[in-house]
N, C-alpha and C positions, 0 to 999 in steps of 0.2 A: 639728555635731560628731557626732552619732548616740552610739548606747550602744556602737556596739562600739570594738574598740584596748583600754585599757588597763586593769586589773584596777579596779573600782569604777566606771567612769567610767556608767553608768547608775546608781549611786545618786547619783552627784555629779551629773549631771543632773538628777536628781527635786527633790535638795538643791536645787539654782539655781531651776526653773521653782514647786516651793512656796512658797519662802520670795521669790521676786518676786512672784509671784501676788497671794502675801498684802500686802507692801508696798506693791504698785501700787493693790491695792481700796483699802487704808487709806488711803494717801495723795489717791488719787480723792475719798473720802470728804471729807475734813479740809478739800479745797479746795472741793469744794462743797457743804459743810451744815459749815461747822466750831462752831457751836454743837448743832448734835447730836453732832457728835463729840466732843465738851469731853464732854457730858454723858454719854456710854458709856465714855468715857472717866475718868469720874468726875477730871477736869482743869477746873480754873477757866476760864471764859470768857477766854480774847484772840484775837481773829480775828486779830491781824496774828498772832503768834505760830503762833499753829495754820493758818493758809495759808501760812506759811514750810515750817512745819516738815511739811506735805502737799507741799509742791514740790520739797522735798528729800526727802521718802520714794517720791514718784515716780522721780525721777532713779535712785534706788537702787532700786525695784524694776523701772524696764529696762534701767540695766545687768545687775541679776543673769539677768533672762531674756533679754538680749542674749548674754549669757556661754553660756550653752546651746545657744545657734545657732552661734555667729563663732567663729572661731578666732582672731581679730584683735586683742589687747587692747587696743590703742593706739584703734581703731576703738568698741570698747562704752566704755571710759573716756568718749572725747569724745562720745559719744549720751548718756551719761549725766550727764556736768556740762551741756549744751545743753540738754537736757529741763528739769533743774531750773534752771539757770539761767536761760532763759524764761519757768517757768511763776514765778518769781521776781518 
């Protein structure tokens, strides 16, 4: 999509690629050390729960940095339930 076109659309960009960035690391995290992340998290140990809930913060953090790139929604939607529905 780039910054340029329409009034805001590079902060709305920033918006999308931080707030995926962040989701994707976190989620990364949760599925692979999810007892460190319980603990930073200051959250009670459940690996099922906390690998769930890391494979659905993945799915969401590449659709929002899918949204940054595509102009396509129908296309970052479905990368985004396929991601976390795999990593599921």
């Amino acid at each position: 999509m780039g910054s340029s076109g329409r009034p805001g659309q590079a902060l709305t960009t920033l918006a999308l690629v931080a707030s995926g960035g962040f989701m994707l690391v976190t989620g990364i995290w949760a599925v692979a050390a999810p007892r460190s992340f319980a603990t930073a998290a200051d959250f009670p140990y459940s690996g099922h729960f906390i690998g769930d809930a890391g494979a659905f913060s993945i799915g969401i953090g590449l659709s929002l940095l899918l949204a940054a790139a595509w102009a396509d929604a129908a296309a970052v939607v479905l990368a985004g339930f396929l991601a976390a529905s795999t990593l599921h």
